[in-house]
C-alpha positions, 0 to 999 in steps of 0.5 A: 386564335387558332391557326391550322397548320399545313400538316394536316390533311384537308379533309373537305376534298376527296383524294382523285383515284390513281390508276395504282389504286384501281388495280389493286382493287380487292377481289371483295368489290367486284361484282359476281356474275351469275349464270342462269340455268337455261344458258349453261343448258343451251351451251350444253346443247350445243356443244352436244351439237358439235360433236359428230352423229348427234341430232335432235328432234325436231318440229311436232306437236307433244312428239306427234309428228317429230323427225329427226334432224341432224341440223339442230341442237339436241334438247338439254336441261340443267340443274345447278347446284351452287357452282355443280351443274347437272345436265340431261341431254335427249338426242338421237345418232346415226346408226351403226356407231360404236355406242358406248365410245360415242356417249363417251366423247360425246360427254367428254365434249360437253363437259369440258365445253360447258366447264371452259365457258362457264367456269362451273364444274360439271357433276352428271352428264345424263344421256337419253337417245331416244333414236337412232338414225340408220344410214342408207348402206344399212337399210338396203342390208335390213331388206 
């Protein structure tokens, strides 16, 4: 006969989890998130958005009958690569501003919006204004 001793583990019954074990959890197990293209283009939109003198086109059909529109998100692409997003950004601003310091903050602005939320880095930056917008002071001077 044949007799267990207390020794030994009991292998039918699973050991419960403890709270020590779930985190200790490795890196391994856990899931990945992964981040479409057209959500890191809409945050790039509208971080664009935030910053000032930028707007968009807006309503049209294929640009005829387009108008500017400081209240809405300009349009934005992006391309990922692996985690490198490259982003195109198509907007217009007010005029006159200092061109140059403008585009410079404004990719400032996004890429370190885009980065912060998405956790990707930002390889380009990629500004088209297809406008810009003269204030009122300017056109009475132009006339």
């Amino acid at each position: 006969m044949t007799m267990a001793t207390a020794t030994q583990p009991n292998l039918t019954q699973p050991r419960r989890p403890t709270k020590e074990d779930s985190s200790i959890e490795s890196i391994e197990q856990r899931g990945v998130t992964t981040i479409p293209a057209g959500v890191v283009a809409q945050i790039a939109a509208q971080a664009a958005y935030e910053t000032a003198n930028v707007g968009s086109n807006a309503g049209g059909v294929l640009g005829i009958g387009t108008r500017r529109n400081f209240d809405s998100r300009p349009e934005a692409r992006c391309e990922l690569y692996g985690q490198v997003a490259v982003l195109h950004l198509n907007l217009g601003l007010v005029f006159p501003t200092a061109l140059v310091a403008t585009v410079e903050q404004l990719r400032a602005h996004v890429r370190s919006r885009v980065e912060r939320l998405t956790g990707m880095s930002v390889g380009k930056i990629s500004i088209e204004i297809s406008w810009l917008n003269p204030s009122n002071h300017v056109r009475k001077s132009l006339r």
